[in-house]
N, C-alpha and C positions, 0 to 999 in steps of 0.2 A: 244372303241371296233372297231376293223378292220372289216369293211363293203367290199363283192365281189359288185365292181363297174361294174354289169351286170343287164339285167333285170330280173325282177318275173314274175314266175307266168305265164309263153308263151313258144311255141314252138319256136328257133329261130335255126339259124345259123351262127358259127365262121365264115365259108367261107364268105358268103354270105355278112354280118355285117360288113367284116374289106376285104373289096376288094382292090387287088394294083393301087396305085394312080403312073402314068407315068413316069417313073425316080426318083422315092421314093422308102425309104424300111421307115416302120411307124410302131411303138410300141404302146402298149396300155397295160399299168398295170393294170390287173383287182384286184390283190387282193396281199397285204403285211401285212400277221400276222408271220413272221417268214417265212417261205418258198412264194417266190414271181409266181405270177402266170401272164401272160402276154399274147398277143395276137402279133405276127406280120404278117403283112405285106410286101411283098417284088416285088416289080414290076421285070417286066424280065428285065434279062440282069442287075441287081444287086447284088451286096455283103456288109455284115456288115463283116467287117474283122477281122481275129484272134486274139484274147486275151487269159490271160490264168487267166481261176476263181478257187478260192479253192472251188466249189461245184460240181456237176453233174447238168448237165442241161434233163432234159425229154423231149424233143421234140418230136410234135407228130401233125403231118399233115393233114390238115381238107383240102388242094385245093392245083394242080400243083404239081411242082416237083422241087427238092434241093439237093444241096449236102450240107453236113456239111462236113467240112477240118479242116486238123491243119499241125501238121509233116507230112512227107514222110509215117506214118504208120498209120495214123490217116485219111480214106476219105470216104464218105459213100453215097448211093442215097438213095433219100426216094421222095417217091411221096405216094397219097391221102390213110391214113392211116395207111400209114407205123410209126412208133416212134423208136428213139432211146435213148437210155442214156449216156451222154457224159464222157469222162474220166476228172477226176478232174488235177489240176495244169499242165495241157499240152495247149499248142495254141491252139483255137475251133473259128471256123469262119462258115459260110453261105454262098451262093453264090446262083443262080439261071438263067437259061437262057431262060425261060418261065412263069416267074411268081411262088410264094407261098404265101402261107396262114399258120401259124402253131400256135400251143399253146407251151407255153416254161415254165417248171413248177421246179425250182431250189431245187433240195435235199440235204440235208446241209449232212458234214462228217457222222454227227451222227446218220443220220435218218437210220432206219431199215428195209433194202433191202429185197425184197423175192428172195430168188438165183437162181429161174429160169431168172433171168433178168441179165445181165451182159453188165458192160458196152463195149462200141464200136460194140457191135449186134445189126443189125435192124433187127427189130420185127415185127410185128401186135399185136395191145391190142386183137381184135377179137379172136385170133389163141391164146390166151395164156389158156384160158379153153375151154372145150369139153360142147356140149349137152349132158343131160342125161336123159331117157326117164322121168317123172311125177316130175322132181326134179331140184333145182335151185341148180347151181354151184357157189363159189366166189373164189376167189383168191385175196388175199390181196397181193397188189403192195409196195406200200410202207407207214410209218407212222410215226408219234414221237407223241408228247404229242399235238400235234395241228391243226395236220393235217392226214386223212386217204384218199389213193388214193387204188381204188376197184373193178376188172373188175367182173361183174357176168353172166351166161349163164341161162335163164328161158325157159325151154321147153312152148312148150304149151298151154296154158290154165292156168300154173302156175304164183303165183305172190306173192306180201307184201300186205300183210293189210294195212287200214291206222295207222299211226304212225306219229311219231314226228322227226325231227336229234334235237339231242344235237347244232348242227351250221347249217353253209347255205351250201348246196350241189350244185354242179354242175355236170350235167349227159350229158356223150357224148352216145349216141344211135349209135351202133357200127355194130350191124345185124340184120336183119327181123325187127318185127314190135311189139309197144307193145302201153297202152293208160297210161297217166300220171295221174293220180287221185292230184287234186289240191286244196287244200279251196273249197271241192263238186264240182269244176268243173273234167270234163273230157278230154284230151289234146291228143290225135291221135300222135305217135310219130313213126319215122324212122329211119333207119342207114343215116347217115351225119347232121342229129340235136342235137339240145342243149335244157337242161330246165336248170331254175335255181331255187331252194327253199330258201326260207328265210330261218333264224333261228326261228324254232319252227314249221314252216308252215306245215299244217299236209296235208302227202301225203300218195299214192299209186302206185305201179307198178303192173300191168297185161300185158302179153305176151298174145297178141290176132294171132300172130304166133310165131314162134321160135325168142327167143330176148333176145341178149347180149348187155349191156352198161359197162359204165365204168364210176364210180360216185365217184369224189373228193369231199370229207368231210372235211370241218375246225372244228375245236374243239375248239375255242375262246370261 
């Protein structure tokens, strides 16, 4: 069984956890069940240079500011929150002249796109559903048999029961404010944090104000 190499159970931070080390760019695989999930690092005034992958890459910036390159038609900025999805068999490189921090979450041919997402547009996950007054919004990003990636908007006061995942979640906390229900504890969470759940670990989400995340599910 493919274990996410994260912590449980805590309120933490991408940025914060994987800060650029001086004339380094630094990877960290958290998680390979079929779609790879990664963590970099890139000090300023660095680049990992262009290659060309048969997948789409999600990139999606926790700290700083990047561009992704490739051809003459391929160049993008993204700074703290912005995400893109990369076009598959074409040159894709990084570069930075301040420093980044980003998650990089690989979608294979086959996985099952939601068409508002297209590649070579940078987005915001935040911006891709609306508040709605008493009622939680999702949006399913993308999935296959292993993996579900989820952005969801909770007004209010609204929230999940406790429950179980089928696998280990990872929740990016995207806007306003909401509290984690965890193994009975309670966990205060923010826009620029992370939790992580085991598989099975029975949780909760409450929006104590307006609060959109964006929650990667493995299904192993």
């Amino acid at each position: 069984m493919t274990v996410m190499k994260e912590k449980v159970g805590e309120v933490f931070s991408i940025a914060k956890d994987n800060q650029p080390v001086t004339g380094c760019t630094i990877s960290k695989e958290v998680y390979n069940g079929g779609n790879y999930i990664s963590y970099f690092s890139l000090a300023k005034n660095t680049d990992i240079s262009a290659e060309i992958y048969p997948y789409h890459k999600l990139i999606i910036v926790a700290d700083g500011s990047m561009e992704v390159y490739g051809t003459d038609d391929y160049h993008w900025r993204l700074t703290e929150g912005d995400a893109v999805l990369t076009p598959m068999d074409t040159p894709i490189g990084m570069r930075t002249s301040e420093g980044a921090v980003y998650t990089e979450i690989s979608i294979r041919r086959n996985d099952s796109m939601n068409e508002a997402i297209k590649a070579g547009e940078v987005f915001k996950l935040s911006e891709l559903v609306p508040y709605v007054d008493g009622k939680i919004v999702n949006m399913d990003i993308v999935h296959n048999d292993k993996m579900k990636f989820v952005v969801m908007a909770f007004d209010e006061g609204t929230g999940l029961s406790e429950h179980a995942a089928p696998g280990e979640a990872l929740i990016f906390a995207l806007d306003g404010e909401g509290v984690i229900g965890y193994e009975g504890k309670e966990h205060p969470i923010k826009a620029g944090e992370n939790f992580h759940f085991a598989k099975a670990g029975i949780h909760s989400v409450k929006a104590t104000k307006k609060f959109k995340m964006a929650l990667l599910l493995t299904l192993e």
